[in-house]
C-alpha positions as a LaTeX table, in Angstrom:
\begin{tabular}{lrrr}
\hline
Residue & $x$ (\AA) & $y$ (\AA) & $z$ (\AA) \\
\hline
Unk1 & $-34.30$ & $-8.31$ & 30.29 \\
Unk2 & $-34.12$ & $-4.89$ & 32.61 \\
Unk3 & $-30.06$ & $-5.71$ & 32.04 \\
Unk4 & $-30.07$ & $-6.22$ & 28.09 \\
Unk5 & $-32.82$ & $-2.92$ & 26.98 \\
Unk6 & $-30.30$ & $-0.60$ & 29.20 \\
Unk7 & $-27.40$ & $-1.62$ & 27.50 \\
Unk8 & $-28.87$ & $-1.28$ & 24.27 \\
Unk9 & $-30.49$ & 2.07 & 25.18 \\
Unk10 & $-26.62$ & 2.96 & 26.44 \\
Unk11 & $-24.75$ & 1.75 & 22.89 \\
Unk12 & $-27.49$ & 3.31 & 20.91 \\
Unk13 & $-26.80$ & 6.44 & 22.76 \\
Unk14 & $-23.06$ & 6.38 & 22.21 \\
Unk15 & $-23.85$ & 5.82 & 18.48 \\
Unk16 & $-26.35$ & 9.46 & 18.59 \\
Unk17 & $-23.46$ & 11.29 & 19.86 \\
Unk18 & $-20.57$ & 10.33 & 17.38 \\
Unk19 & $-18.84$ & 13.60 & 16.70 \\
Unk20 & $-19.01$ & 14.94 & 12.76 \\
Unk21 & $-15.78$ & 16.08 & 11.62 \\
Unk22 & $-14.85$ & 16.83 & 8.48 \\
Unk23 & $-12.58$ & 15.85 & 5.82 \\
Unk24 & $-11.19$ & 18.22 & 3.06 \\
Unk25 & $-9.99$ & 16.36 & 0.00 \\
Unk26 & $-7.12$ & 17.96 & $-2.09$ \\
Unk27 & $-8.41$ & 17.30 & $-5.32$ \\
Unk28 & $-11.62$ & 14.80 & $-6.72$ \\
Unk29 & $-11.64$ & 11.08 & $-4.63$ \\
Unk30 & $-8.54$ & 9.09 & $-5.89$ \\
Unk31 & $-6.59$ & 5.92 & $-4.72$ \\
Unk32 & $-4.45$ & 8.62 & $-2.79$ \\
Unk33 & $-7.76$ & 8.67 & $-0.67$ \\
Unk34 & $-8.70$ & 5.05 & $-0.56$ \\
Unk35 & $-7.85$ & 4.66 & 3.13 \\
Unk36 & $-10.30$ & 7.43 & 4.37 \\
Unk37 & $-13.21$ & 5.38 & 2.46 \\
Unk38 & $-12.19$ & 2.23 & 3.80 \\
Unk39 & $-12.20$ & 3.63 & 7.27 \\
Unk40 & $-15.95$ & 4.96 & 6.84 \\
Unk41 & $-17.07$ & 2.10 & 4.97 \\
Unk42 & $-16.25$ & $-0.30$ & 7.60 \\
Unk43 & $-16.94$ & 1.00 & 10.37 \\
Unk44 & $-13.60$ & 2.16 & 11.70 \\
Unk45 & $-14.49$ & 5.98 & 12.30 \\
Unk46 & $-18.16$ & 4.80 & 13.70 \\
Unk47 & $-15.90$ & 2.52 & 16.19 \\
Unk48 & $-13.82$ & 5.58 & 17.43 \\
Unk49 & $-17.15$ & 7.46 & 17.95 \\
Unk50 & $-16.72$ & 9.55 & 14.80 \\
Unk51 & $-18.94$ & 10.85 & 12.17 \\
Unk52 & $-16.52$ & 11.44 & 9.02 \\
Unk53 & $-17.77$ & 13.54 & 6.48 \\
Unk54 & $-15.30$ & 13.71 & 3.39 \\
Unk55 & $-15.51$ & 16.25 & 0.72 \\
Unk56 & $-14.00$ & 18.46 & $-2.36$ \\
Unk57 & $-12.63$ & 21.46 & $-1.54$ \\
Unk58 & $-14.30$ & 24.44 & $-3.44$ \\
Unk59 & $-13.15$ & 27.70 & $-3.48$ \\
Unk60 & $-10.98$ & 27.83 & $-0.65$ \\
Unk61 & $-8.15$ & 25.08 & $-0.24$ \\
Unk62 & $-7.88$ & 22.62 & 1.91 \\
Unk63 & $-5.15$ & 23.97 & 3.59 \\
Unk64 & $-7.25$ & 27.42 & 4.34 \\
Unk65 & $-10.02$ & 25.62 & 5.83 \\
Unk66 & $-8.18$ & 23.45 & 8.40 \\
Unk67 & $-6.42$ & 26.52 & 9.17 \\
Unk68 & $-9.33$ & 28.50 & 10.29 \\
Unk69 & $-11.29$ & 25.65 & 11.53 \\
Unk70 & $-14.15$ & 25.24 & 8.78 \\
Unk71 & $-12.86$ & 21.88 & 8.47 \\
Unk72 & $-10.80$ & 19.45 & 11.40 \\
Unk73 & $-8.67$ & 17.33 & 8.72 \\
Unk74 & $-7.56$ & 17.52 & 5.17 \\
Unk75 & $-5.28$ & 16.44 & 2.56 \\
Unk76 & $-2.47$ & 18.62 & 1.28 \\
Unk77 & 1.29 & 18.40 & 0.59 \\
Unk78 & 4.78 & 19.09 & 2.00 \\
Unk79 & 5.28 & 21.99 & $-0.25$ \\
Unk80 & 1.96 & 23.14 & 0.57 \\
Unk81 & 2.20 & 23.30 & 4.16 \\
Unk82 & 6.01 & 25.04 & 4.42 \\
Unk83 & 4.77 & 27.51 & 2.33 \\
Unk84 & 1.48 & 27.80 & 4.32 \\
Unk85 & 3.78 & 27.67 & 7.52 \\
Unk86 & 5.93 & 30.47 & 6.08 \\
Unk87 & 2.92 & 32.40 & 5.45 \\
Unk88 & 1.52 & 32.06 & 9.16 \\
Unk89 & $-1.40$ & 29.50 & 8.77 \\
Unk90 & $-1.19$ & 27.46 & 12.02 \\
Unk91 & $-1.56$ & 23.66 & 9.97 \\
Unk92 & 0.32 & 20.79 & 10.84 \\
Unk93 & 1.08 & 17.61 & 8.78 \\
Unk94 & 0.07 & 14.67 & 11.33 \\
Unk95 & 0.44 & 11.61 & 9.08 \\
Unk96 & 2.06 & 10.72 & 5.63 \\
Unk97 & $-0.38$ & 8.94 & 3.07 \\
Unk98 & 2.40 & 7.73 & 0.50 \\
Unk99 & 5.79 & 7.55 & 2.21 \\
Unk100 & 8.11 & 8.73 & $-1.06$ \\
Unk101 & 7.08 & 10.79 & $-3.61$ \\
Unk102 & 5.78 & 8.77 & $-6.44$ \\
Unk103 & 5.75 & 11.74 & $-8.85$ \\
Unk104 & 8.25 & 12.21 & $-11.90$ \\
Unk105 & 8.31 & 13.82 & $-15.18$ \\
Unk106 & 6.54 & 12.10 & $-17.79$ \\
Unk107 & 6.36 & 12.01 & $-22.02$ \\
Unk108 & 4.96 & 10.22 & $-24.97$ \\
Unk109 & 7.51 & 7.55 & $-25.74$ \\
Unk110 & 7.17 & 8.68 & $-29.61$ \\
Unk111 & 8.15 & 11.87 & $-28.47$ \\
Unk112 & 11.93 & 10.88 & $-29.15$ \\
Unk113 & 12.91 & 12.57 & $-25.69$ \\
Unk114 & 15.72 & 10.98 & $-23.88$ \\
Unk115 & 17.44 & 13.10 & $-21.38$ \\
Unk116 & 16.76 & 16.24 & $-19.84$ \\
Unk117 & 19.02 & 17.69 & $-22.36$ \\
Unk118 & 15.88 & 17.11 & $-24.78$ \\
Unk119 & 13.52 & 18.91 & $-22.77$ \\
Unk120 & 14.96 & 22.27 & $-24.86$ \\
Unk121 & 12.17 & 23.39 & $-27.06$ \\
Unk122 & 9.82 & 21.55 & $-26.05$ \\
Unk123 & 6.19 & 22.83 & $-24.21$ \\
Unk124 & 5.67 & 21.90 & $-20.52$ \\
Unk125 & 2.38 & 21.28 & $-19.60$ \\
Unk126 & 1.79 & 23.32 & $-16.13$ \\
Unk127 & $-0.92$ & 23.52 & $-14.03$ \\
Unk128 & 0.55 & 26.76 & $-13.31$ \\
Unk129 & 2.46 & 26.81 & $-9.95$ \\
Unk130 & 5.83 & 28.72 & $-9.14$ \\
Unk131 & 7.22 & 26.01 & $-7.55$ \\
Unk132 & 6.33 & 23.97 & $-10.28$ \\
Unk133 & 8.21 & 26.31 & $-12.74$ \\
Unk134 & 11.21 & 26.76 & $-10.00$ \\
Unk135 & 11.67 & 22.75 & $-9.81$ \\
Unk136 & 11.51 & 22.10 & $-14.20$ \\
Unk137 & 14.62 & 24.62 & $-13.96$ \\
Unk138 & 16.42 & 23.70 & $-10.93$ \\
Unk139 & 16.40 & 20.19 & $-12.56$ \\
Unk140 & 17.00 & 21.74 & $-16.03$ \\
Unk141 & 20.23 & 23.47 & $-14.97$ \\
Unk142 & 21.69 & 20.39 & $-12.70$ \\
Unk143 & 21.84 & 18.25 & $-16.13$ \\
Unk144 & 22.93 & 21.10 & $-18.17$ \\
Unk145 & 20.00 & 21.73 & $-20.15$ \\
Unk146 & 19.05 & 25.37 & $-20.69$ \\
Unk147 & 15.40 & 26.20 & $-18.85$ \\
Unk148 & 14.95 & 29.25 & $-21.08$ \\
Unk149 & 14.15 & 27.42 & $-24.05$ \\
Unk150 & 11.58 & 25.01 & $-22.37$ \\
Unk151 & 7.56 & 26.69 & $-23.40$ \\
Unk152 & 5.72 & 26.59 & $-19.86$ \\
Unk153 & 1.73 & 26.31 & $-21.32$ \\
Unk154 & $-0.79$ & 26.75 & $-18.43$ \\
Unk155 & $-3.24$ & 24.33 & $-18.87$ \\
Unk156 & $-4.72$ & 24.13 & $-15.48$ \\
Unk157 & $-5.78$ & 20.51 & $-14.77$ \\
Unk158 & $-5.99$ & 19.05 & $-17.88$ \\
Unk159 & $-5.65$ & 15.38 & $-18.27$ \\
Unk160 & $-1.69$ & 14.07 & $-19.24$ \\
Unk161 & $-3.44$ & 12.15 & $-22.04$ \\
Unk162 & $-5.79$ & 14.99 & $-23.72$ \\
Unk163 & $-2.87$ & 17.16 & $-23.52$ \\
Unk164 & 0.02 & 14.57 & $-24.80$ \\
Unk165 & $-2.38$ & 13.20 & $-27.39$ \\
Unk166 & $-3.83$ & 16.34 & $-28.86$ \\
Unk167 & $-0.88$ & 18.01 & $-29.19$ \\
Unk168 & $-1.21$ & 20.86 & $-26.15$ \\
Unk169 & 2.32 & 20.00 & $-24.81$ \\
Unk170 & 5.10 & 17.95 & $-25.16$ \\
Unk171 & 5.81 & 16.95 & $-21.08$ \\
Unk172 & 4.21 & 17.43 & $-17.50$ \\
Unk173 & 4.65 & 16.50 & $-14.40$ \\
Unk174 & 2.57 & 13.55 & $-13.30$ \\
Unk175 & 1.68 & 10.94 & $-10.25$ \\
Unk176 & 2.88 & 7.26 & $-11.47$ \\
Unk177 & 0.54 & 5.91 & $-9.22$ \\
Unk178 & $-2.60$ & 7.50 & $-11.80$ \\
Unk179 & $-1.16$ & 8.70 & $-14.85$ \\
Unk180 & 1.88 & 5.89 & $-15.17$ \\
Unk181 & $-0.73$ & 3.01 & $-14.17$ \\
Unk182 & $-3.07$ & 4.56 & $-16.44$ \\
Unk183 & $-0.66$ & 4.88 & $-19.59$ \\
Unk184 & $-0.63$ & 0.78 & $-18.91$ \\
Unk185 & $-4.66$ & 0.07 & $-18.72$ \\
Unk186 & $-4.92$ & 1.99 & $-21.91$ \\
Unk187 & $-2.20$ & 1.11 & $-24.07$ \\
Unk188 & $-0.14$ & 4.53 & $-23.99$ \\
Unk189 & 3.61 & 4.07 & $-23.92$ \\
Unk190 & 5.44 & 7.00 & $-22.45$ \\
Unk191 & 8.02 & 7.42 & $-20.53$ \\
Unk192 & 9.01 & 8.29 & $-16.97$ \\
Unk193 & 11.30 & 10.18 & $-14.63$ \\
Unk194 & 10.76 & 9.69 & $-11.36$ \\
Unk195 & 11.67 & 13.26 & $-9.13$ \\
Unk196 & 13.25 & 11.21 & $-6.11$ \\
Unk197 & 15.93 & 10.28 & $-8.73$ \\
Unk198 & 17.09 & 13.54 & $-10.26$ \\
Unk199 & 17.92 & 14.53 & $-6.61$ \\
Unk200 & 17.23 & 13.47 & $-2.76$ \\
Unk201 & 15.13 & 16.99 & $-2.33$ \\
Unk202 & 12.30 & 16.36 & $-4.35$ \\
Unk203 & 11.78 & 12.59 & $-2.20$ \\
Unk204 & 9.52 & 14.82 & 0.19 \\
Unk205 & 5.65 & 13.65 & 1.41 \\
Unk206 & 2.86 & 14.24 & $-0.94$ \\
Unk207 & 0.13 & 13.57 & $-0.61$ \\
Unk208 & $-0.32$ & 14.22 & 3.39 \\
Unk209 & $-3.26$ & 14.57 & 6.63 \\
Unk210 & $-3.36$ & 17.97 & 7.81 \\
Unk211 & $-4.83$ & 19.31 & 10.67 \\
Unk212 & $-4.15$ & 22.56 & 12.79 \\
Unk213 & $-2.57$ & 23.66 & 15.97 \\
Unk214 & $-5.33$ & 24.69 & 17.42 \\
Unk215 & $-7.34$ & 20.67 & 17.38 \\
Unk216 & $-4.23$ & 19.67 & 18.32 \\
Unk217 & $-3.99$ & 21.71 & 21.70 \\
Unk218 & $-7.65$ & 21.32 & 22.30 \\
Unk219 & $-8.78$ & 18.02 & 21.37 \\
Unk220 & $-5.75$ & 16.00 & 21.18 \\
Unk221 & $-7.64$ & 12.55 & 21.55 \\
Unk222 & $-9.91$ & 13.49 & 18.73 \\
Unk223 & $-6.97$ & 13.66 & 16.43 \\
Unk224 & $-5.86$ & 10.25 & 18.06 \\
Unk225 & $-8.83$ & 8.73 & 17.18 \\
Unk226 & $-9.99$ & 9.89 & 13.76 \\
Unk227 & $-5.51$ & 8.66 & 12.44 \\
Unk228 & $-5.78$ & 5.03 & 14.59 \\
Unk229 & $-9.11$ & 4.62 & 12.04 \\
Unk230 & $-7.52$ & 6.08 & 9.25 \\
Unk231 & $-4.20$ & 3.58 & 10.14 \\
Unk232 & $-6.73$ & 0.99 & 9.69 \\
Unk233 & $-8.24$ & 2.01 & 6.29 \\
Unk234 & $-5.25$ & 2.45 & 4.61 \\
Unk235 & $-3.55$ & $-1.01$ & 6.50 \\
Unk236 & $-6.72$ & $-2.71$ & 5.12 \\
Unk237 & $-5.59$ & $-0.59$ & 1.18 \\
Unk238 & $-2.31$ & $-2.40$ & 1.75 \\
Unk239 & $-3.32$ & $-5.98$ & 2.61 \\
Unk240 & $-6.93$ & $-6.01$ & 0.63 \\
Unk241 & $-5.83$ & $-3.66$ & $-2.63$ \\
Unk242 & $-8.83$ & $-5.05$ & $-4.60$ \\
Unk243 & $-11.16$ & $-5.20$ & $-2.19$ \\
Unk244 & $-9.97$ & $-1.29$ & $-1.29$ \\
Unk245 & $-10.69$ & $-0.48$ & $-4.80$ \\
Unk246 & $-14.03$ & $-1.94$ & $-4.99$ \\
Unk247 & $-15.21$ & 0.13 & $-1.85$ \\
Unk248 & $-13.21$ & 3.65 & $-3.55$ \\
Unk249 & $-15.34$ & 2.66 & $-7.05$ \\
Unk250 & $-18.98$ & 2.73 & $-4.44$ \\
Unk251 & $-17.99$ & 6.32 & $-3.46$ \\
Unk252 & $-16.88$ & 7.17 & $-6.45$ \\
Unk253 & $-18.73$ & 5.34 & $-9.45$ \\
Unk254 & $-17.36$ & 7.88 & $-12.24$ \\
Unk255 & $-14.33$ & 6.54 & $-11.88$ \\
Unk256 & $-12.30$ & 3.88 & $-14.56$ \\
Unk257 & $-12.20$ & 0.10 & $-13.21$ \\
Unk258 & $-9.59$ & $-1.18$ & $-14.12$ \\
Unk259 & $-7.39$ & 2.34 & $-13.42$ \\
Unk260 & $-8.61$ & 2.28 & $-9.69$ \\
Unk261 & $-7.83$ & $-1.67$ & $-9.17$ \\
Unk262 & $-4.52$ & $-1.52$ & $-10.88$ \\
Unk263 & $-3.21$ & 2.22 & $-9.08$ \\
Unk264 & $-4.47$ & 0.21 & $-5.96$ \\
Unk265 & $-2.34$ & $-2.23$ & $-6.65$ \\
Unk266 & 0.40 & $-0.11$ & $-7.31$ \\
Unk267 & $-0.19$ & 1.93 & $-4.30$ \\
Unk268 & $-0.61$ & $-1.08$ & $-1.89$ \\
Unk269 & 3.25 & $-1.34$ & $-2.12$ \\
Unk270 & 4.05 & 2.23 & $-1.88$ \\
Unk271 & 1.50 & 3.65 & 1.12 \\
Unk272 & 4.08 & 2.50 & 3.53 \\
Unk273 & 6.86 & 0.98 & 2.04 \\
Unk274 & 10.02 & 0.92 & 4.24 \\
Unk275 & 8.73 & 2.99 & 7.04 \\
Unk276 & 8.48 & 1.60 & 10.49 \\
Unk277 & 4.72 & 2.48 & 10.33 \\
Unk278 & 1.97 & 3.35 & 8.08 \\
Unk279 & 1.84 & 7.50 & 8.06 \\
Unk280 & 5.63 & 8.33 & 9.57 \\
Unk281 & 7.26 & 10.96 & 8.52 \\
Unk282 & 11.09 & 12.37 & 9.02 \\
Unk283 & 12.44 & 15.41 & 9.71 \\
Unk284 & 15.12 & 15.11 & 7.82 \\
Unk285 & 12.85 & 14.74 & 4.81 \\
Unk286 & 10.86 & 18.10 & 5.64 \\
Unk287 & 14.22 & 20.22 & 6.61 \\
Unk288 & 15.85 & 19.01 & 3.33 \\
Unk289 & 13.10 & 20.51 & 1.36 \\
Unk290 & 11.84 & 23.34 & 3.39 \\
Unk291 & 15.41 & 24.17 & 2.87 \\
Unk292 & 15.24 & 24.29 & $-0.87$ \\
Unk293 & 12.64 & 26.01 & $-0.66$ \\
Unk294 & 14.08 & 29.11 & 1.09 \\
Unk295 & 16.91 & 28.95 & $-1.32$ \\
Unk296 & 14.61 & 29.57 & $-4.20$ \\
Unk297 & 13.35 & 32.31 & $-2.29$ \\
Unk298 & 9.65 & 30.63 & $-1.41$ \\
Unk299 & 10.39 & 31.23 & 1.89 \\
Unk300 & 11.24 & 34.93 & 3.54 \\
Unk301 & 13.09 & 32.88 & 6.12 \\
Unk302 & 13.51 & 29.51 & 7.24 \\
Unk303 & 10.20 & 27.37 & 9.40 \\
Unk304 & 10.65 & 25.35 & 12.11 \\
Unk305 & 10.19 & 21.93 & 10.76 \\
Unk306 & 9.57 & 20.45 & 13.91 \\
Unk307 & 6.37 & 22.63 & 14.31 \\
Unk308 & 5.30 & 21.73 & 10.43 \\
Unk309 & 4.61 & 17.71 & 11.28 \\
Unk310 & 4.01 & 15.51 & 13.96 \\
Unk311 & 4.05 & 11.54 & 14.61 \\
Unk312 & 2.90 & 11.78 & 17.82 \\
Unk313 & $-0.59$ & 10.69 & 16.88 \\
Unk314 & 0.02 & 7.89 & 14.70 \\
Unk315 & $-1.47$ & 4.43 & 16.68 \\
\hline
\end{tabular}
């Protein structure tokens, strides 16, 4: 008896001293985040001695408060973190959530627009980002269309739909794996251009785990353990997409049904897809871009790419 209450004193001791770390989201919960709430719902995190806290980021980015340790993990972007990398902030991308970039160009179908060509005179919806602006013309002036008569509207975050449908602007850029699904659930026929086929740069990692050098150096196995459960939420997204979506809707009850089971869906074939692993990531894939970038002038010189991501801590 002596044997059993020590044992049970030990475990519930273990369980008082999980670490909290926490999680910076890049934007409001999403199916792009589905494996994080997997991991805490079942247990994953609490079985790696980890006490996950996930949340928005506010007014600093995530990117800003990994960097000076107000937070051990987030979510950014590849773009994101060269340009943070250029800039000095010590981040690095440890794990890549989808493994191509799902993101394209996207249109009312009754909007008559069938090439690039047709994008002259029309209004592009931006949320208002150079890079944004630097990628509508690079991809502008590769199929001949002239970027100077495209309208570039800043209209911050506002929904594809409320801008499309109410007139605000004519195109934007958009993630398939929300907006396309959505345009399906509700009804909306549109059309799409994915970026990874108007040219092999734009195929970079989005959305990503960041974390910084400095975790890295001085808690290496805490990083180990907080991506082997985070492997295992977003392995369980892949095999279970329903079931995934039902534990994302607990978290986050605002959100549409039927949009969250069917982007799961959707996403369940894309988290991975042909990499060796769930959460691998290139270099090739980060040089080619980081490169572009620098030619557009984002960058005053070149980062080491080997510095900006690691897959040494994926289980």
């Amino acid at each position: 008896m002596r044997t059993v209450v020590f044992f049970l004193v030990a475990f519930l001791g273990i369980l008082s001293f999980s670490e909290k770390v926490t999680l910076v989201l890049d934007w409001y919960p999403n199916t792009n985040h589905t494996g994080f709430y997997v991991a805490k719902e079942l247990g994953f995190y609490r079985a790696e001695g980890l006490e996950v806290e996930i949340v928005q980021p506010s007014r600093l980015a995530a990117e800003q408060l990994v960097a000076t340790g107000r937070a051990e993990f987030g979510v950014s972007y590849q773009e994101a973190v060269t340009l943070a990398r250029g800039e000095g902030y010590p981040i690095v991308s440890i794990a890549a959530i989808i493994q191509h970039n799902t993101s394209g160009f996207a249109w009312l179908k009754s909007e008559g627009i069938e090439s690039v060509k047709d994008w002259e005179g029309k209004r592009y919806g931006s949320w208002g980002s150079p890079i944004e602006e630097a990628t509508v013309r690079y991809v502008m002036e590769k199929f001949g269309a002239d970027p100077s008569k495209v309208k570039f509207v800043n209209v911050g975050q506002m929904d594809f739909f409320a801008g499309t449908l109410n007139d605000v602007f004519d195109f934007a850029w958009v993630f398939y794996g929300w907006d396309g699904v959505a345009s399906k659930v509700k009804g909306v026929e549109i059309v799409f251009l994915p970026l990874k086929e108007l040219d092999e740069v734009f195929d970079y990692y989005t959305p990503v785990i960041i974390t910084s050098e400095d975790l890295i150096k001085k808690k290496p196995d805490l990083v180990r353990r907080f991506l082997r459960a985070t492997a295992k939420g977003y392995e369980f997204a892949i095999e279970k997409p329903v079931e995934a979506a039902g534990i994302l809707l607990k978290y986050a009850p605002e959100l549409d049904r039927e949009i969250v089971v069917e982007s799961q869906k959707y996403l369940s074939e894309h988290y991975k897809a042909d990499a060796p692993k769930w959460g691998y990531q290139k270099e090739e894939v980060w040089r080619r871009y980081a490169e572009w970038l620098a030619s557009r002038g984002f960058l005053a010189k070149m980062i080491d790419v080997k510095k900006a991501f690691t897959n040494e801590f994926l289980p």
